[in-house]
C-alpha positions in Angstrom: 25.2 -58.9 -52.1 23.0 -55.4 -52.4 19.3 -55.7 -53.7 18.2 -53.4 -55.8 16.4 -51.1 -52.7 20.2 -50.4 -51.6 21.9 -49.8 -55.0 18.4 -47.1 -55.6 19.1 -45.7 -52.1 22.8 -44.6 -52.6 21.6 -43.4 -55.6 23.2 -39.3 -56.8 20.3 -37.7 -58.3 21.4 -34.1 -59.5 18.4 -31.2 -59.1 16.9 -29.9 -62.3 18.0 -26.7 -63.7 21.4 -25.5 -64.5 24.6 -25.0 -61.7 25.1 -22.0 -60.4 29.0 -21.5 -60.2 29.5 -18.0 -58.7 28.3 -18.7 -55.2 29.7 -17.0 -51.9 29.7 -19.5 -49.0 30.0 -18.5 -45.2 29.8 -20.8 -42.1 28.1 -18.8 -39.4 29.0 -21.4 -36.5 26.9 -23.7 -35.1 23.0 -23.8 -33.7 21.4 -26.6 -31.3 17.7 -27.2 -31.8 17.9 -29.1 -28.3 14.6 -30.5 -28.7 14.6 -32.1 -32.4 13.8 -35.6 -32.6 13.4 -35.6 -36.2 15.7 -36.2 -39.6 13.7 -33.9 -41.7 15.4 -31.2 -42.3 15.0 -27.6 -41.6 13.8 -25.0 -44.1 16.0 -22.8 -45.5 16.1 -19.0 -44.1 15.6 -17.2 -48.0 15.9 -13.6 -48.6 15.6 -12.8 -52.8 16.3 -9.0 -53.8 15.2 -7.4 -57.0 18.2 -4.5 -58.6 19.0 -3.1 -61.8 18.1 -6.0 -63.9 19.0 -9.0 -61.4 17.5 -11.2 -58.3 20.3 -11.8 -55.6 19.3 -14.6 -53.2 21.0 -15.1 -50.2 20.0 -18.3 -47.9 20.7 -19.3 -44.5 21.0 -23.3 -44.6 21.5 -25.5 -41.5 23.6 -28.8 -42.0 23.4 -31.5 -39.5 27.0 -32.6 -38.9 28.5 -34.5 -41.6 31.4 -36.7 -42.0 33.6 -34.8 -44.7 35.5 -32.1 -43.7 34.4 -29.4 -46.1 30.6 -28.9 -47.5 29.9 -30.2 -50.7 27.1 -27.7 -51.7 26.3 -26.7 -55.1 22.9 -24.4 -56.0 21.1 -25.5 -59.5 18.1 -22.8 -61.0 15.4 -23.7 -62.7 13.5 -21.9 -65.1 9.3 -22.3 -66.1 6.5 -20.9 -66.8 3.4 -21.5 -64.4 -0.2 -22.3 -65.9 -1.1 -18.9 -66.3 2.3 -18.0 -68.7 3.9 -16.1 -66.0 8.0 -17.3 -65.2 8.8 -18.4 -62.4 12.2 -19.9 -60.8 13.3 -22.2 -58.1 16.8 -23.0 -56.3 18.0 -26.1 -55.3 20.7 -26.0 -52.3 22.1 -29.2 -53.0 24.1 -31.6 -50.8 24.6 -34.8 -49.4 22.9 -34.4 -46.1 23.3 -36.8 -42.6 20.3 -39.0 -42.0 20.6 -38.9 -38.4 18.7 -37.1 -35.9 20.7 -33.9 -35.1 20.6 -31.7 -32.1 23.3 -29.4 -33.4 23.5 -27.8 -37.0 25.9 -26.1 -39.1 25.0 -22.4 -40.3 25.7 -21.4 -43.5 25.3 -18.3 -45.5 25.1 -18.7 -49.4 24.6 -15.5 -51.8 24.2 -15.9 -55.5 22.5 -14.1 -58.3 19.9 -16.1 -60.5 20.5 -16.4 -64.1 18.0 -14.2 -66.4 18.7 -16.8 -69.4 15.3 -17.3 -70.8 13.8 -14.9 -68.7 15.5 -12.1 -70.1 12.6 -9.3 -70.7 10.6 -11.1 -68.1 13.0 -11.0 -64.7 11.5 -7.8 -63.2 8.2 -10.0 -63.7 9.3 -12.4 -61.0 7.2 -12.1 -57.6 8.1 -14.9 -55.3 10.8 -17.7 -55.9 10.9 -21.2 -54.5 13.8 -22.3 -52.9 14.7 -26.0 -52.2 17.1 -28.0 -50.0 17.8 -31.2 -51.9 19.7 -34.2 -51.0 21.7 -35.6 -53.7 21.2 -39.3 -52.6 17.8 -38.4 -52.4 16.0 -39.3 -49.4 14.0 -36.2 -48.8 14.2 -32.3 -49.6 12.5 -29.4 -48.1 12.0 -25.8 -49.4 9.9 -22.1 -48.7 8.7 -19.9 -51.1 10.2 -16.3 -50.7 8.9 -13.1 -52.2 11.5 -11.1 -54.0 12.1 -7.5 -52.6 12.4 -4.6 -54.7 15.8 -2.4 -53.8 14.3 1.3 -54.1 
């Protein structure tokens, strides 16, 4: 019989925000980190690009093997408005990630565009955005803060 600690553990929490459903997804191969002896993961890579009216993101993950054979990965945006009334948004890259240690790790690319919706006036406002990796059954989750790039 489970106790409560392992019913909470397996636990799916879903990332706040709304799903991003237009994203492109590349596998770029594999990496070793010969020398990790940790199961925290690694921060996202994070580029964030400001053009005619939108913010494209593209992020370089790395997955410690996993047992399925395709990547689950979904990317949520959330939307606020920091202490000073400015908006701001973050991404989570979600996933159900290995808690193992890992030598080797899976490279992916993933490009979306963030969602203006209620920032419409206000998305040329947007300096930096946070970016999150976020484990679904949540043990941990680790992100950067990137600062978005104009095009011209």
């Amino acid at each position: 019989m489970e106790n409560n600690n392992d019913q909470l553990s397996r636990k799916t929490v879903k990332p706040p925000g709304e799903r991003i459903t237009e994203v492109i997804k590349n596998s770029r191969g594999l990496i070793k980190f010969p020398e990790n002896k940790s199961k925290s993961l690694l921060s996202p890579l994070v580029e964030a690009l400001y053009d005619d009216d939108t913010i494209t993101i593209t992020a370089v993950i790395f997955v410690p093997p996993f047992s399925n054979e395709t990547l689950d990965l979904k990317i949520y945006q959330n939307w606020y408005t920091d202490i000073e009334g400015f908006p701001q948004l973050q991404f989570f890259v979600s996933y159900d990630m290995s808690e193992t240690v890992s030598k080797d790790f899976y490279v992916y690319e993933v490009t979306f565009e963030a969602k203006s919706h209620p920032f419409e006036d206000q998305i040329s406002h947007i300096k930096t955005i946070q970016t999150f990796l976020w484990d679904i059954d949540p043990v941990t989750s680790r992100g950067t803060v990137t600062t978005v790039q104009s095009a011209a």
